[in-house]
Each structure stands twice: as C-alpha cells, then as structure tokens.
N, C-alpha and C positions, 0 to 999 in steps of 0.2 A: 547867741546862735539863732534864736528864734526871730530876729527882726533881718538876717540874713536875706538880700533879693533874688537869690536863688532857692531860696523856699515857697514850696505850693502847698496850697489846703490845711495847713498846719502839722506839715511834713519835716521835721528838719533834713538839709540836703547834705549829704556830705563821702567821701570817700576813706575806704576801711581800707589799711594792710593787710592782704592773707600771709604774703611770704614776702622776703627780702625781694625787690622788683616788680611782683605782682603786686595787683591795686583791682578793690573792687570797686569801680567807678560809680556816680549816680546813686550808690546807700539813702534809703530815705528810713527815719523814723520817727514815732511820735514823741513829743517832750516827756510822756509817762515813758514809755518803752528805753530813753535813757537812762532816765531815775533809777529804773528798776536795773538795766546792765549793772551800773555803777555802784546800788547798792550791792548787788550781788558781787559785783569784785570784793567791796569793801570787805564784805562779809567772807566771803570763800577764798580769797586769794594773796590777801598783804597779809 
C-alpha cells in the first residue's frame, strides 16, 4: 500500500465503505494510523 502512486507525503490513499453504495472517496492515512485501526479490530471485534 505504501509504494502506491496515488499516495502523497506519506499518506496512504484509499477509499472506505460507509454503507452498501456509499463510498468515502480520497480517505488518506498514515501507516501508524492503520496499524493501530487494525489492531484495534483485532483486538475489540473478531
């Protein structure tokens, strides 16, 4: 994800579901700011 050419300033770029059809376009965030979603799923939600 990180060497993606639609990434700027060490932003990764990408697009989130809200709802079934909607889409939040343009989502940026930092490689920490993943880490940390994903732990937090790992952790709170499976």
């Amino acid at each position: 994800m990180q060497h993606d050419k639609k990434n700027r300033d060490q932003h990764i770029r990408f697009c989130l579901l809200k709802d079934i059809g909607q889409t939040l376009p343009d989502t940026t965030a930092t490689p920490e700011q993943i880490v940390e979603s994903l732990d937090y799923y790992c952790e709170n939600l499976l």
